[in-house]
C-alpha positions, -999 to +999 in steps of 0.1 A: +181+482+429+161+457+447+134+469+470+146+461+501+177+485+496+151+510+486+136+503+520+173+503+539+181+538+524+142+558+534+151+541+569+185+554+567+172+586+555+146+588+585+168+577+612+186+607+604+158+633+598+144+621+631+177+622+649+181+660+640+145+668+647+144+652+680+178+673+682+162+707+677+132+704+700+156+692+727+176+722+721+168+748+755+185+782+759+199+789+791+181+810+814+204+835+825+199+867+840+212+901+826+243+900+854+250+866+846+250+881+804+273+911+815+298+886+833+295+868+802+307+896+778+333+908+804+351+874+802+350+873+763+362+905+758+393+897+786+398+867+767+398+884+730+421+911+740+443+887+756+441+868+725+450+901+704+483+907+724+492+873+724+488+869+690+506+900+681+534+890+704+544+861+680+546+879+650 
């Protein structure tokens, strides 16, 4: 291969090592307090056992 496709490909290569590094130190958790976490957990677990008997309704 010529060098210049050499040269496209580690730019190609970088551009997308960058991208996901950039990616990951941009990445914040959400401050939430413990409430806000118990709401949270509340919801899912409506949601999965709604899920369950939905689920269980078209079989």
């Amino acid at each position: 291969m010529p060098w210049f496709a050499w040269l496209f490909l580690a730019l190609a290569f970088g551009s997308v090592a960058g991208s996901l590094l950039l990616l990951r130190d941009s990445a914040n958790k959400m401050p939430l307090s413990e409430e806000e976490l118990q709401r949270m957990r509340e919801r899912n677990a409506e949601l999965d056992a709604k899920k369950r008997l939905d689920d269980g309704e078209d079989e």
